[in-house]
Jmol script that loads the backbone (N, CA, C; Angstrom):
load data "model"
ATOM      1  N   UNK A   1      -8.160  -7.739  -6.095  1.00  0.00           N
ATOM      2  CA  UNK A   1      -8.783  -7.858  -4.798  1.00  0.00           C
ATOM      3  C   UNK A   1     -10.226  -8.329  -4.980  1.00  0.00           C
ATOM      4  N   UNK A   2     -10.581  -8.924  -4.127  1.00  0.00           N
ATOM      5  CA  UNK A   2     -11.754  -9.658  -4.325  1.00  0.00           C
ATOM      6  C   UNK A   2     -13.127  -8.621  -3.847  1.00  0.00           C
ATOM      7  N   UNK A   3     -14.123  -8.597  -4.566  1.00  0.00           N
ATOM      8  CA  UNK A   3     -14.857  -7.371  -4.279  1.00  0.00           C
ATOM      9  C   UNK A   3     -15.986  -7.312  -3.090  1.00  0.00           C
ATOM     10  N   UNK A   4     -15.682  -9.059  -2.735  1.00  0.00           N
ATOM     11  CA  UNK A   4     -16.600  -9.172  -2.117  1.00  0.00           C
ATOM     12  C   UNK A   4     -16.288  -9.048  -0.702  1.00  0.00           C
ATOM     13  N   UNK A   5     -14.910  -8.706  -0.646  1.00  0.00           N
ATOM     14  CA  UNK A   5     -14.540  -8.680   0.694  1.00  0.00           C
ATOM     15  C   UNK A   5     -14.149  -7.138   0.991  1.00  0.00           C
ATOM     16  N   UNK A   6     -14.311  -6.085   0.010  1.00  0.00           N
ATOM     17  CA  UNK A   6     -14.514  -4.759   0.121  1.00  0.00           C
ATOM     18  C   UNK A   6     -15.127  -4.390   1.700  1.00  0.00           C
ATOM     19  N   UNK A   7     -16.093  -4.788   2.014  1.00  0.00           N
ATOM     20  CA  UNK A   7     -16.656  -4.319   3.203  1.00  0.00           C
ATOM     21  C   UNK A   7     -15.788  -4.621   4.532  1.00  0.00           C
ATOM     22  N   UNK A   8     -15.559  -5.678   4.448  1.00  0.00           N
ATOM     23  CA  UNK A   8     -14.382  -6.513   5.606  1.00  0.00           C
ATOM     24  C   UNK A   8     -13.102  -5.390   5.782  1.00  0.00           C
ATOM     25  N   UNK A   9     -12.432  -5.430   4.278  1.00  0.00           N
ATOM     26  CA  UNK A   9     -11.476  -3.939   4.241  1.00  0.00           C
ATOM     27  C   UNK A   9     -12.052  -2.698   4.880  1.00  0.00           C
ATOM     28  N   UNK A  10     -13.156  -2.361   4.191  1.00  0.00           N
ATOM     29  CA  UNK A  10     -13.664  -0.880   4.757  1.00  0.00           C
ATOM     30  C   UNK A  10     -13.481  -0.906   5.919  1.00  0.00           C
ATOM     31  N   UNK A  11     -14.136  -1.779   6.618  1.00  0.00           N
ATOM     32  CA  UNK A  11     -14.404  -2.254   8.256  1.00  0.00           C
ATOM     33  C   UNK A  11     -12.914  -1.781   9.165  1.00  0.00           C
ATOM     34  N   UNK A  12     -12.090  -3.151   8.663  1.00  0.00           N
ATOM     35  CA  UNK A  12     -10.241  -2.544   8.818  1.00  0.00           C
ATOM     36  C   UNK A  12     -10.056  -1.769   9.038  1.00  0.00           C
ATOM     37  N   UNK A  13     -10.234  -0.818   7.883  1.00  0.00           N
ATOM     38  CA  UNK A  13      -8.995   0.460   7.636  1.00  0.00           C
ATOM     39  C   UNK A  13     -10.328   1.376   8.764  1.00  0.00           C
ATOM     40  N   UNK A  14     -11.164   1.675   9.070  1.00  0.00           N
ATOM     41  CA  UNK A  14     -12.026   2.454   9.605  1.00  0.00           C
ATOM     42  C   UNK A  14     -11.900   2.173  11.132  1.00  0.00           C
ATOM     43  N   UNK A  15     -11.590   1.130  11.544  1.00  0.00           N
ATOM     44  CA  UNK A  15     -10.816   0.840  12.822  1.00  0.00           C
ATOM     45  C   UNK A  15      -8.974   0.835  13.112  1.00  0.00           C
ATOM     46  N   UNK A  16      -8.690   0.977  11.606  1.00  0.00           N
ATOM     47  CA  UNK A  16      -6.868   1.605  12.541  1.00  0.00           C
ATOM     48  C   UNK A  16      -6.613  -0.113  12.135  1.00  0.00           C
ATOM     49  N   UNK A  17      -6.900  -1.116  11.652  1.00  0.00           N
ATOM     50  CA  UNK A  17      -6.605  -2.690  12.302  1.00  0.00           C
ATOM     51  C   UNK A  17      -5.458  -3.057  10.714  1.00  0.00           C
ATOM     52  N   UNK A  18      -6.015  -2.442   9.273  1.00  0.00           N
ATOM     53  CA  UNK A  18      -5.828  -2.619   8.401  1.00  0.00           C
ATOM     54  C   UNK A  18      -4.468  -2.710   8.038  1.00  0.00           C
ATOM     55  N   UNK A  19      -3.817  -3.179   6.984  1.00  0.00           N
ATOM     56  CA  UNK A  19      -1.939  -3.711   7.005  1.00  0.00           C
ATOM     57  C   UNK A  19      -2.483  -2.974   5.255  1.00  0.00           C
ATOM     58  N   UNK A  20      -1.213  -1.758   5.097  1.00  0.00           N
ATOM     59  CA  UNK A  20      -0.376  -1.225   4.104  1.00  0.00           C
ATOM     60  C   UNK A  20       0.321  -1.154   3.734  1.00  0.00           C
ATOM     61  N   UNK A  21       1.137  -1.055   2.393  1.00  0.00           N
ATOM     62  CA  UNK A  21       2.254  -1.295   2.242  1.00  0.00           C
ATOM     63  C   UNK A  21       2.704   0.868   2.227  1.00  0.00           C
ATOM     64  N   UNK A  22       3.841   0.955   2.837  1.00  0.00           N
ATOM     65  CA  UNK A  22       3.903   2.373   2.553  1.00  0.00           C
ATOM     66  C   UNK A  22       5.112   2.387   1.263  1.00  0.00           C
ATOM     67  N   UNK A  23       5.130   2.739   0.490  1.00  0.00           N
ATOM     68  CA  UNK A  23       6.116   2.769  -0.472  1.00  0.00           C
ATOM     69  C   UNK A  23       6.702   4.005  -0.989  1.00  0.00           C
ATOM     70  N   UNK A  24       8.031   4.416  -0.376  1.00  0.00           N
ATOM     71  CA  UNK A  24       8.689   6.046  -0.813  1.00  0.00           C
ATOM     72  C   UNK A  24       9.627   5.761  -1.649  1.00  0.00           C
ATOM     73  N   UNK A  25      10.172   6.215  -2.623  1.00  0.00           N
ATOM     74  CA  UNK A  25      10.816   6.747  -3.792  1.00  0.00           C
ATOM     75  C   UNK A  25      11.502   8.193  -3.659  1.00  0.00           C
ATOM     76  N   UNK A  26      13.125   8.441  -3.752  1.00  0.00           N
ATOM     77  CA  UNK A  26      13.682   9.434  -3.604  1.00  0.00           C
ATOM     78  C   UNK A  26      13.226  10.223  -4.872  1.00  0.00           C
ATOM     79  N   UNK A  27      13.612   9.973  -6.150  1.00  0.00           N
ATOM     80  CA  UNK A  27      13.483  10.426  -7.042  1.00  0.00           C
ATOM     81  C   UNK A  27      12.634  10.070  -8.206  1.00  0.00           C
ATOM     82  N   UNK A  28      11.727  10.424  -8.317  1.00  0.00           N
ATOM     83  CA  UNK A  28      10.535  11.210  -7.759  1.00  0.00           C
ATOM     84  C   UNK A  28      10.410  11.404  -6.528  1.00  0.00           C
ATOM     85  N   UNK A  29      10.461  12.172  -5.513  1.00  0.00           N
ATOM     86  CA  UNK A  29       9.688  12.062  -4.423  1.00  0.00           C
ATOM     87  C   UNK A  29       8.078  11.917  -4.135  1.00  0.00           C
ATOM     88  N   UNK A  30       8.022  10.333  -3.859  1.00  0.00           N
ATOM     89  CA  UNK A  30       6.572  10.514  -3.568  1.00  0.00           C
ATOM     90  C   UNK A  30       6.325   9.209  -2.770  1.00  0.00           C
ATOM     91  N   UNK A  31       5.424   9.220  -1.965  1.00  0.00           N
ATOM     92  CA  UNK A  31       4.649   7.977  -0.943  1.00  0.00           C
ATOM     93  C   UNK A  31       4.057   7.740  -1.594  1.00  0.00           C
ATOM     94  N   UNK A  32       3.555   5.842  -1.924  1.00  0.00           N
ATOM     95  CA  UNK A  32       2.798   5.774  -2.558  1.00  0.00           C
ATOM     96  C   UNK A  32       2.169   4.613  -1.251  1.00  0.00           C
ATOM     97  N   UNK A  33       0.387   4.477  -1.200  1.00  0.00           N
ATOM     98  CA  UNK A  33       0.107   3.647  -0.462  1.00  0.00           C
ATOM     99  C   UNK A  33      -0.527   2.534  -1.157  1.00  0.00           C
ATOM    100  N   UNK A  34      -0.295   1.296  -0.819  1.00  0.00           N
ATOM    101  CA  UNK A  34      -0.982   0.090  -1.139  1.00  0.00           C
ATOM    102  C   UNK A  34      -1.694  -0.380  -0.297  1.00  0.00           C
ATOM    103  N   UNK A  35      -3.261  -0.731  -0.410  1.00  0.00           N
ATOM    104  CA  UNK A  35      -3.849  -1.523   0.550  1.00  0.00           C
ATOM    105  C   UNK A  35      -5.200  -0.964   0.460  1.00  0.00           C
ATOM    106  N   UNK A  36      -6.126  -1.147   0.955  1.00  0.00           N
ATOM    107  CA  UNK A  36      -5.627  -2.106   2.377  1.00  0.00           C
ATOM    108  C   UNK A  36      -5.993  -3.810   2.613  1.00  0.00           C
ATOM    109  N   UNK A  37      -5.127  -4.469   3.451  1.00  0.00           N
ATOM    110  CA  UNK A  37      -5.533  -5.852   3.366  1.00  0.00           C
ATOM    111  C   UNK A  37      -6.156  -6.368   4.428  1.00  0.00           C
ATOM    112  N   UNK A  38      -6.846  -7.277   5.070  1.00  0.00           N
ATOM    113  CA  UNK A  38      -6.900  -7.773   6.529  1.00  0.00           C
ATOM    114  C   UNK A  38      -5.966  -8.406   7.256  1.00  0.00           C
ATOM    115  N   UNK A  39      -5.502  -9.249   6.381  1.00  0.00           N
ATOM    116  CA  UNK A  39      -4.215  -9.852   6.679  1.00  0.00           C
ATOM    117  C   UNK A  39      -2.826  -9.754   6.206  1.00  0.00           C
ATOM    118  N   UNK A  40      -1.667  -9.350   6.728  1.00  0.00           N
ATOM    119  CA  UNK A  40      -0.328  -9.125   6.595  1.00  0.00           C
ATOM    120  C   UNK A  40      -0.095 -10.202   5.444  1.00  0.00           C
ATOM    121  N   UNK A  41      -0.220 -11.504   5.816  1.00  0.00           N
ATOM    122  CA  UNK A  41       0.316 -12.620   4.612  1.00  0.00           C
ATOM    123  C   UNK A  41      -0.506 -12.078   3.328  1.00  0.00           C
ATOM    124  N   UNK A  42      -1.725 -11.450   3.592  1.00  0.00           N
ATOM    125  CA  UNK A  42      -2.103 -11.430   2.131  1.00  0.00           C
ATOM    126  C   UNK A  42      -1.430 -10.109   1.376  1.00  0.00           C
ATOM    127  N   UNK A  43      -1.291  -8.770   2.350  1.00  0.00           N
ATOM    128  CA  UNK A  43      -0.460  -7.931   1.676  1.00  0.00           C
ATOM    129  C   UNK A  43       1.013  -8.312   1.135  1.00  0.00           C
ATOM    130  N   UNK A  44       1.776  -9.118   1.895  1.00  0.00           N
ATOM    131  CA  UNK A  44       3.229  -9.324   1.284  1.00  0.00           C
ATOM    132  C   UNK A  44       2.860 -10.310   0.205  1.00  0.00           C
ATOM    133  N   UNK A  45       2.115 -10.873   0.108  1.00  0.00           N
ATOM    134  CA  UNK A  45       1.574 -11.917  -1.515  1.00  0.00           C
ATOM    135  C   UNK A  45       1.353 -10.878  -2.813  1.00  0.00           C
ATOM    136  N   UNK A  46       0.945  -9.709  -2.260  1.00  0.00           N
ATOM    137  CA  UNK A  46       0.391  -8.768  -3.380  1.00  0.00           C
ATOM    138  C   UNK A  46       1.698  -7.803  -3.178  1.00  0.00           C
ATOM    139  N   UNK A  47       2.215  -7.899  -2.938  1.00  0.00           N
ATOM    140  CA  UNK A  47       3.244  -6.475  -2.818  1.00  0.00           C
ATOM    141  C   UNK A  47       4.406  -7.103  -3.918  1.00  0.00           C
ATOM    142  N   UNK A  48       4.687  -7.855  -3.984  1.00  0.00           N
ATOM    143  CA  UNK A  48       5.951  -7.794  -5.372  1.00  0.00           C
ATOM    144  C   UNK A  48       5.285  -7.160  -6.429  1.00  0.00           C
ATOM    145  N   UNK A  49       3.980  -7.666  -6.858  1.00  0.00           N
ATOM    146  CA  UNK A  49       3.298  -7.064  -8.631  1.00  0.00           C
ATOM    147  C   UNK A  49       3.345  -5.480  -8.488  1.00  0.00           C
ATOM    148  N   UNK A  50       2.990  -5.005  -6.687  1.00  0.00           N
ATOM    149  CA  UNK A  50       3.087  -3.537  -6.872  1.00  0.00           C
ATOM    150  C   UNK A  50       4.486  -3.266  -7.059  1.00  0.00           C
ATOM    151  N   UNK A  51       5.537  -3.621  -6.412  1.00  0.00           N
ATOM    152  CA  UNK A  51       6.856  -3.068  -6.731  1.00  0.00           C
ATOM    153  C   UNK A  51       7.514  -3.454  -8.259  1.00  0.00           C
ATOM    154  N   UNK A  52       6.829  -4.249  -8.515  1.00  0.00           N
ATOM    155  CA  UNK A  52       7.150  -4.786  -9.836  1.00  0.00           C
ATOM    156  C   UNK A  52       6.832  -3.193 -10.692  1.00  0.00           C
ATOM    157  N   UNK A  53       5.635  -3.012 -10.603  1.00  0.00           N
ATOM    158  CA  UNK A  53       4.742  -2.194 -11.300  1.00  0.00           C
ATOM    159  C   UNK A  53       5.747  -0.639 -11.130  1.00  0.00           C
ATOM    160  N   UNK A  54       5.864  -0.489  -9.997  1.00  0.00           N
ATOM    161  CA  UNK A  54       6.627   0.641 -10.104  1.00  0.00           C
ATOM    162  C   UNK A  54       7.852   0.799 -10.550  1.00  0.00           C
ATOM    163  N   UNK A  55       8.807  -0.162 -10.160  1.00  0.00           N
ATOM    164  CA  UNK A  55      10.255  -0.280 -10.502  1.00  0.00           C
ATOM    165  C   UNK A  55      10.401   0.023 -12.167  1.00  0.00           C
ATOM    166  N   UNK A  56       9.462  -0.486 -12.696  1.00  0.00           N
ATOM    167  CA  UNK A  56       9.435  -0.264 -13.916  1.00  0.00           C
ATOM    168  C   UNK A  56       9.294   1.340 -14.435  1.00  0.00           C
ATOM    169  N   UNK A  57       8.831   2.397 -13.694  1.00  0.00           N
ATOM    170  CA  UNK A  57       8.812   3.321 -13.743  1.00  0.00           C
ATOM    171  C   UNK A  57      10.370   4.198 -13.691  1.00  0.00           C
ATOM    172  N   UNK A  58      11.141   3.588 -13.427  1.00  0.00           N
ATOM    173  CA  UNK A  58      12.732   3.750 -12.911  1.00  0.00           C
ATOM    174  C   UNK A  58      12.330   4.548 -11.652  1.00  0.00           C
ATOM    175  N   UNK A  59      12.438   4.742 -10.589  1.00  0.00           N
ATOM    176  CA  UNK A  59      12.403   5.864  -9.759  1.00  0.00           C
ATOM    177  C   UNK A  59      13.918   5.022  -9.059  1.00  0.00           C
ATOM    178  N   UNK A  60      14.626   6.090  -8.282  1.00  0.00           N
ATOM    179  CA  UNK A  60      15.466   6.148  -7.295  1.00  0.00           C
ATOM    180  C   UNK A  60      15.073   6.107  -5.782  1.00  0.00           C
ATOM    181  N   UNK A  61      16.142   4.787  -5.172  1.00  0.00           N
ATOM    182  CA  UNK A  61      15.428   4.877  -3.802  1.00  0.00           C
ATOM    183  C   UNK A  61      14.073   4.239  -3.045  1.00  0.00           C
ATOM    184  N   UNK A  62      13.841   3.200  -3.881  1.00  0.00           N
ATOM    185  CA  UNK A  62      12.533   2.595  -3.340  1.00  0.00           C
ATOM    186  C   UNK A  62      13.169   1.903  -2.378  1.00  0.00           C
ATOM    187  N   UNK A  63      11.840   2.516  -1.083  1.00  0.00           N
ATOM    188  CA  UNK A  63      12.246   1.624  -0.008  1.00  0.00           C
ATOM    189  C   UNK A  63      10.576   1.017   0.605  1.00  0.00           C
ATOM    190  N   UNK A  64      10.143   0.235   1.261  1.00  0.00           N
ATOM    191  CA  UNK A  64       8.905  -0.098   1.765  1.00  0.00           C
ATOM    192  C   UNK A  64       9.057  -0.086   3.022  1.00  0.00           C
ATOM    193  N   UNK A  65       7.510  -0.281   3.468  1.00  0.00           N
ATOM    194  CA  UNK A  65       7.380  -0.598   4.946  1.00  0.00           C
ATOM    195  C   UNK A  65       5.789  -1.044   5.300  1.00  0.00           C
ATOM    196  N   UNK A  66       5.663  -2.160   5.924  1.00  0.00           N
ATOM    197  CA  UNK A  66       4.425  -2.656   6.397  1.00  0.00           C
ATOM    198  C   UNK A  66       3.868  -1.610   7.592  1.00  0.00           C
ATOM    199  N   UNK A  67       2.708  -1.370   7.308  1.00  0.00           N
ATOM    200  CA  UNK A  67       2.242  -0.569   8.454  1.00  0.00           C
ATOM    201  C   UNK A  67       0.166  -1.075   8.776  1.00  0.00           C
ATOM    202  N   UNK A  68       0.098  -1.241  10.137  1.00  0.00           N
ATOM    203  CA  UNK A  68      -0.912  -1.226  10.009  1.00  0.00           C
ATOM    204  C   UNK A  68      -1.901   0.266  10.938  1.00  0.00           C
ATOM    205  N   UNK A  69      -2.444   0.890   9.881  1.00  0.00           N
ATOM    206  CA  UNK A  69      -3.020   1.500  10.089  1.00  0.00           C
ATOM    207  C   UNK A  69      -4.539   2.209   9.503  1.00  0.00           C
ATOM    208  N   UNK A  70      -4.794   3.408   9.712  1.00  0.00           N
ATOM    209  CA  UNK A  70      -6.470   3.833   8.548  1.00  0.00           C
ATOM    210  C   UNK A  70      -5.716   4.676   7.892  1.00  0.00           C
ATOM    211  N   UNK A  71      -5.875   4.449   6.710  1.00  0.00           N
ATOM    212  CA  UNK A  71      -6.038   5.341   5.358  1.00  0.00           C
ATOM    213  C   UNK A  71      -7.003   5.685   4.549  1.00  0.00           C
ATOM    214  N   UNK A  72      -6.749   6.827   3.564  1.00  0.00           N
ATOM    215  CA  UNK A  72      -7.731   7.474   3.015  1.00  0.00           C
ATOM    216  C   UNK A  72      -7.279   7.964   1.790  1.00  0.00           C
ATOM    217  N   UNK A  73      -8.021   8.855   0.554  1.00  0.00           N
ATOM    218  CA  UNK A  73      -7.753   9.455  -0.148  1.00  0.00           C
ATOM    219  C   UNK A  73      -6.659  10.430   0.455  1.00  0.00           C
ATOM    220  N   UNK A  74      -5.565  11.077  -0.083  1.00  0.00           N
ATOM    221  CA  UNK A  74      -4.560   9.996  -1.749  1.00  0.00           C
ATOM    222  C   UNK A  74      -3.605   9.152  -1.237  1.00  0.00           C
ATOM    223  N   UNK A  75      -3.955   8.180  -2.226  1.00  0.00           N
ATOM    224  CA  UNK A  75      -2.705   6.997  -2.303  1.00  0.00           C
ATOM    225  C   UNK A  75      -1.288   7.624  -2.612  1.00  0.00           C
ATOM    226  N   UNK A  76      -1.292   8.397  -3.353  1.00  0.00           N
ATOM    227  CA  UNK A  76      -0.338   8.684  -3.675  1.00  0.00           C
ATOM    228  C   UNK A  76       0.405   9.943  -3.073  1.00  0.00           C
ATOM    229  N   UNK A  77       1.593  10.449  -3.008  1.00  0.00           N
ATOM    230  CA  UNK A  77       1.779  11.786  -2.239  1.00  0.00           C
ATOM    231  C   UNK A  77       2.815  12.355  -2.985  1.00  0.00           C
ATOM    232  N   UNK A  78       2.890  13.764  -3.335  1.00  0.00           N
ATOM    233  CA  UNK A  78       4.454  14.289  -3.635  1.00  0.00           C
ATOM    234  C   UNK A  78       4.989  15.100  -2.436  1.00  0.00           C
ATOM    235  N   UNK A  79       6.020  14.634  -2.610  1.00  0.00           N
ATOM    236  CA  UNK A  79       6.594  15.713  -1.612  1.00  0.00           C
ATOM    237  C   UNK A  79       7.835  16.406  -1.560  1.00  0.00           C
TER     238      UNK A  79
END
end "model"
wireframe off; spacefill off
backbone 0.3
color backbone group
């Protein structure tokens, strides 16, 4: 991600406007969040290397979902 556009993101996600990828896994159970982007085309450009990245982990049950909303500390969730 480009660092210089950090603030533009902050901006996003601090207004609700921001696009995430939500990513759950049965086994492990856990949400994992990706993002945030300004633009939808740029999150689905970056979202294979993340599923890439995980699949490799073996988990059971990966499913995604685009969402735009504000997020925060943790990306990650068990549940």
């Amino acid at each position: 991600m480009n660092p210089l556009l950090w603030p533009v993101r902050r901006c996003a996600n601090g207004l609700g406007l921001a696009w995430w990828a939500r990513v759950r896994t049965q086994a492990p159970a856990v949400t994992y969040w990706f993002g945030p982007f300004v633009r939808r085309s740029t999150l689905e450009a970056a979202l294979p290397a993340f599923l890439d990245d995980l699949r490799a982990e073996s988990p059971t049950g990966l499913e995604h979902e685009l969402v735009r909303t504000r997020r925060g500390e943790p990306l990650t969730e068990a549940e």
